[in-house]
N, C-alpha and C positions, 0 to 999 in steps of 0.2 A: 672471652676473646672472639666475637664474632668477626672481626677483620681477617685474622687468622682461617677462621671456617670458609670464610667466603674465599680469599685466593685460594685455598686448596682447592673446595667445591668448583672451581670456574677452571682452574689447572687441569682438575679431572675430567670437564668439559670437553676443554678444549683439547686434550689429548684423545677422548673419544672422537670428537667431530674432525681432527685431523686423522686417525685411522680409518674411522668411515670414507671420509673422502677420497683417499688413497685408497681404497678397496675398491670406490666407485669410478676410478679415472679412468680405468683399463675395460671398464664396459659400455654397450653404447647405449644399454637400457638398464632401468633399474625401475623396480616394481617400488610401486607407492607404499604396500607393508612395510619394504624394507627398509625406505625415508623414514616412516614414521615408529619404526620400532628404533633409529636410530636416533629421533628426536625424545622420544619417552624415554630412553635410557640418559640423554643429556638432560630431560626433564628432571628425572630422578635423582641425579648426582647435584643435580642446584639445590633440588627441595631436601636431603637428606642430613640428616639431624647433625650438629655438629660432638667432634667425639672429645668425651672427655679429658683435659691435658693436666697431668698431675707435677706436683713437684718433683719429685723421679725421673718423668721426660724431658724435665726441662736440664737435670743435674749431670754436669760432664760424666761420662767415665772414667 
C-alpha cells in the first residue's frame, strides 16, 4: 500500500512544517540550524519506511 504510506508520510510533513512555521512567526530571526534541522526532520518523515498494515488493523472492533 504505498499510496497509503505516502499521504501519511506527507501528513506528517506537513503537520511538522505547519508547527515549525507557527513557532517561527512570532520571531524576527531564526538561526539557519534551526531551518535546517526543521527540513531533516521533514526529510526524514518522507524518507521513513512504511509500517506494516495487518489484517487486524484493517478489521472493525
Amino acid at each position: 500500500m504505498p499510496e497509503t504510506r505516502e499521504f501519511t508520510s506527507i501528513d506528517e510533513a506537513l503537520a511538522l512544517i505547519d508547527q515549525g512555521l507557527g513557532d517561527m512567526l512570532h520571531r524576527e530571526l531564526v538561526s539557519t540550524s534551526e531551518v535546517a534541522d526543521l527540513l531533516l526532520d521533514v526529510r526524514t518523515l518522507l524518507r521513513s519506511p512504511a509500517p506494516e498494515i495487518t489484517d487486524e488493523a484493517l478489521s472493525p472492533n
